[in-house]
C-alpha positions as CSV (number, residue, x, y, z in Angstrom):
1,X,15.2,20.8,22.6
2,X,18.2,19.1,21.3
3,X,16.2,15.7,20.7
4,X,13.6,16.7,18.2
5,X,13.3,12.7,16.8
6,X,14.1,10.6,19.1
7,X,14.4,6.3,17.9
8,X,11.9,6.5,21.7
9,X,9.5,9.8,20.4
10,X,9.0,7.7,17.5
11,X,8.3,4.5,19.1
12,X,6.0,6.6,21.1
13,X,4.0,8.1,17.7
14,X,4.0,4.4,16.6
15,X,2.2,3.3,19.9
16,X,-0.2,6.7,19.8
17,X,-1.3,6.2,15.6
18,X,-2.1,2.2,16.3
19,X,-3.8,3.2,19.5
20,X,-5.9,6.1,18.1
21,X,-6.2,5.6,14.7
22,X,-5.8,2.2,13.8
23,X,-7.4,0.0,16.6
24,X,-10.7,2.5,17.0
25,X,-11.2,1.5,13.4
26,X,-11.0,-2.2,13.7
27,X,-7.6,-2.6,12.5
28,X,-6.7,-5.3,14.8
29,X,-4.8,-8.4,12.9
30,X,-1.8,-9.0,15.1
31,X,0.1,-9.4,11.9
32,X,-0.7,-5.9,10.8
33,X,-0.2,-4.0,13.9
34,X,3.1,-5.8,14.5
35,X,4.4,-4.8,11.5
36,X,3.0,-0.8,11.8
37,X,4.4,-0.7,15.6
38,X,8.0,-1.8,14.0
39,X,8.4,-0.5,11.0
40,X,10.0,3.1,11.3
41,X,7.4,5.1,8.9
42,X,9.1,8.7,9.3
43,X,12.4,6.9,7.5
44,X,10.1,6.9,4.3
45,X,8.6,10.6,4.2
46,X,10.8,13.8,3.3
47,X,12.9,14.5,6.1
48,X,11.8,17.8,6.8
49,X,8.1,15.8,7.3
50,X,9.2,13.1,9.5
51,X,7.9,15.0,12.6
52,X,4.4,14.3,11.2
53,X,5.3,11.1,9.6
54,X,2.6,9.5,12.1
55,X,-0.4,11.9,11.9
56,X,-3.4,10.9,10.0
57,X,-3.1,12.4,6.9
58,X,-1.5,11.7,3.2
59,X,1.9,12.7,2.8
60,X,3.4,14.4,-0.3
61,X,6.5,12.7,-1.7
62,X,6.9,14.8,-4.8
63,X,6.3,13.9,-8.6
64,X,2.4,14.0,-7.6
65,X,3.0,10.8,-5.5
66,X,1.9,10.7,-1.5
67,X,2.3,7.8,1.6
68,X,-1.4,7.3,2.4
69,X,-2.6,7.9,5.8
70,X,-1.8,5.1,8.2
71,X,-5.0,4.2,8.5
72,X,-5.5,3.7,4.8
73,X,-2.5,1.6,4.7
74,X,-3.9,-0.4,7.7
75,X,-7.1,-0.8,6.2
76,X,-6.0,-2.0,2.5
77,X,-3.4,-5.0,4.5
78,X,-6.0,-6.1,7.0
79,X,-8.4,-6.7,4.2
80,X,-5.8,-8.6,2.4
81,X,-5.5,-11.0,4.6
82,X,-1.4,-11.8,4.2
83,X,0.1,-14.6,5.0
84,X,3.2,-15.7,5.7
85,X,4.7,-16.7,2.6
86,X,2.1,-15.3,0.2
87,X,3.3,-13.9,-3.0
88,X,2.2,-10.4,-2.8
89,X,2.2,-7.8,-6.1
90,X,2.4,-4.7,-5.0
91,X,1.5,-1.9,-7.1
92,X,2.5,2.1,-6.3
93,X,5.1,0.9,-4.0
94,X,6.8,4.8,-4.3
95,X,9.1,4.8,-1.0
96,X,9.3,1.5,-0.2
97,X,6.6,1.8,3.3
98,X,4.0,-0.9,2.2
99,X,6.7,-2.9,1.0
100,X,8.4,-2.8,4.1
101,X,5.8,-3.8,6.1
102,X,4.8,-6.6,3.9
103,X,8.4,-7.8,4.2
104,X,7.8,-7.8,8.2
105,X,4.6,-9.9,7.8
106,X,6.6,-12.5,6.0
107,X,5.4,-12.2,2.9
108,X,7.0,-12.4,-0.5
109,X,6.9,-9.0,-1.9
110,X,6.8,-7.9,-6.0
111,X,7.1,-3.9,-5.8
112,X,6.1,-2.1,-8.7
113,X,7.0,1.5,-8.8
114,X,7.2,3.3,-12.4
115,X,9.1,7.0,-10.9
116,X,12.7,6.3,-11.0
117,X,13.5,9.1,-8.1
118,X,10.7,7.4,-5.7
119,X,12.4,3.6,-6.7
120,X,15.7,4.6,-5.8
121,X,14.4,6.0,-2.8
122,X,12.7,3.1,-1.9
123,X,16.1,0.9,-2.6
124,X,18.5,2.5,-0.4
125,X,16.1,2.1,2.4
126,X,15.1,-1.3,2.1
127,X,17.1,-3.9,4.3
128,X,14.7,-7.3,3.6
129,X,15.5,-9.8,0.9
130,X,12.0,-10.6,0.6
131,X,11.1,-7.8,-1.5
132,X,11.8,-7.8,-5.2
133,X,12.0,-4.2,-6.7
134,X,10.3,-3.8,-9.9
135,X,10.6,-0.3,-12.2
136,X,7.7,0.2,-14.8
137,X,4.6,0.9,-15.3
138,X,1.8,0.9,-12.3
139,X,-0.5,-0.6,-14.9
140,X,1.7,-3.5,-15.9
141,X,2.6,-5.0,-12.7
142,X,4.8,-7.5,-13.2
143,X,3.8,-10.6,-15.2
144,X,6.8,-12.1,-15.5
145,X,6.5,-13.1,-11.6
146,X,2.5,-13.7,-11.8
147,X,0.1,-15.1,-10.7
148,X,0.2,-13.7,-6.8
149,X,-1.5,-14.9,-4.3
150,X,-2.3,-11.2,-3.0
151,X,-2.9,-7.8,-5.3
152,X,-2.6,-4.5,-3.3
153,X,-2.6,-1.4,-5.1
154,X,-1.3,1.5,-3.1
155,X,-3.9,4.1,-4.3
156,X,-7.3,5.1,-6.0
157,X,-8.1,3.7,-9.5
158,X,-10.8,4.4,-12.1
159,X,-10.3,1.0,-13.8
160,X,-8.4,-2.1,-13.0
161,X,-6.6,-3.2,-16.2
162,X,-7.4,-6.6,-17.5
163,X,-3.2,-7.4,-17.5
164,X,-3.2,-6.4,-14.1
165,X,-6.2,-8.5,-12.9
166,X,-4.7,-11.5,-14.7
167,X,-2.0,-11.8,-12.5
168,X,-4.1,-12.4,-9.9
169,X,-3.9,-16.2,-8.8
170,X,-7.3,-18.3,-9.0
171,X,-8.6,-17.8,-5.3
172,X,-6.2,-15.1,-4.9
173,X,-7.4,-11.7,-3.1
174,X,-7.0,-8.0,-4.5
175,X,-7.6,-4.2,-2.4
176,X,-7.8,-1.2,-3.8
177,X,-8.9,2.3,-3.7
178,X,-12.1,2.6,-6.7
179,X,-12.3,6.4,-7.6
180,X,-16.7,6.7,-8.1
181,X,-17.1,10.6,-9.1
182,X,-16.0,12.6,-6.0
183,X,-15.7,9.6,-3.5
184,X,-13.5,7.2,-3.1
185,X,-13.8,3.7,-1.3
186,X,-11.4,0.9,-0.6
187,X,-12.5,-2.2,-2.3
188,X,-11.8,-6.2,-2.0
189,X,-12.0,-9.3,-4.0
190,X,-11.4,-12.7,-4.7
191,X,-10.9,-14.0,-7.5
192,X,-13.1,-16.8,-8.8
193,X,-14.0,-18.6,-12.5
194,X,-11.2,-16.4,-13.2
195,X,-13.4,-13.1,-12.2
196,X,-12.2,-10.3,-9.5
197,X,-15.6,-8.7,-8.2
198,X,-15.3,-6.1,-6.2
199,X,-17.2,-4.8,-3.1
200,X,-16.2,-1.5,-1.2
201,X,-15.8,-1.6,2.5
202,X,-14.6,1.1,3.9
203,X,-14.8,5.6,2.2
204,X,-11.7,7.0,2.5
205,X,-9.6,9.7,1.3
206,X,-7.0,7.8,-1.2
207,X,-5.2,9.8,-3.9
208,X,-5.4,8.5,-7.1
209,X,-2.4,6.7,-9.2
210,X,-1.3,7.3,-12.5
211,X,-2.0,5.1,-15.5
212,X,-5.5,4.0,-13.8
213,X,-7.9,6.8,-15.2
214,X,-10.9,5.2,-17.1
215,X,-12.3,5.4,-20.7
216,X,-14.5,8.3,-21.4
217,X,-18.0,6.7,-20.7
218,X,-17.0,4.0,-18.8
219,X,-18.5,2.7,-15.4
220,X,-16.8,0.5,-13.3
């Protein structure tokens, strides 16, 4: 066939992932599905992968880094509840997806992504001024624009660092993916009397980031 990618295939795997993958599992925030039906995912995957850029698994990006299933993605912005304007830290950005679809939601985007190649990559896709690119360490975030009304990190952690959980604003909302032996849930939680307790909501296959892995002994 000589049209392997069409901009209208595409538009038609959009339609087909929110319709069977992110709607049957109550993904459903207009904000969220607006954003996932525009933004063009297979522009932010290897290019010999777009063709299943839309499919409901992890993609691997190189350097041990993946894009999460959509429906991960889905899950970890509905549960953060954005909105427009909200100061958003997000940590793992890698390719720039999350980022971009932030950016369509209206919010103000902090990206924090600590492999140079996966930054760049990110960069020369990005078109939207509301996202601020920020190279160095996952664990760090990025203090110097804290405190954030919104905390998503973009895979599974063992730990959440006490810098990182700081930047967090007083009432202020932060998703995850908590590693807990050989499972791994997405988790939520507001922060309050300066405290971020988190409760999972949803077991989901979430590979893990780097810089996260807790103490010997510890129990989160």
């Amino acid at each position: 066939m000589a049209t392997q990618y069409s901009e209208i295939s595409a538009a038609d795997m959009r339609a087909a992932m929110i319709d069977s993958q992110l709607r049957p599992s109550d993904v459903i925030d207009p904000a969220v599905i607006g954003a996932m039906a525009e933004a063009p995912r297979e522009g932010y995957v290897p290019a010999a992968l777009a063709g299943v850029a839309y499919m409901d698994r992890a993609i691997a990006l190189g350097q041990g880094r993946v894009i999460n299933p959509p429906l991960v993605t889905g899950r970890l912005l509905a549960a953060a509840a954005i909105r427009p304007g909200s100061r958003v830290l997000l940590v793992g950005s890698a390719t720039g997806y999350t980022a971009a679809l932030l950016a369509l939601m209206d919010a103000e985007v902090h990206a924090v992504e600590e492999a140079a190649e996966l930054m760049a990559a990110a960069q020369a896709t990005a078109t939207d001024d509301n996202i601020r690119w920020v190279q160095g360490p996952l664990h760090a975030g990025a203090p110097d624009a804290a405190p954030f009304d919104r905390i998503i990190v973009e895979g599974a952690i063992e730990t959440l660092p006490e810098a990182l959980a700081a930047q967090l604003a007083e009432g202020g909302r932060l998703v995850a993916a908590r590693r807990e032996g050989a499972v791994t849930r997405l988790v939520q939680g507001v922060k309050t009397g300066g405290t971020i307790a988190l409760r999972s909501f949803a077991d989901m296959d979430v590979a893990p980031l780097p810089g996260f892995a807790a103490p010997a002994g510890f129990r989160f």
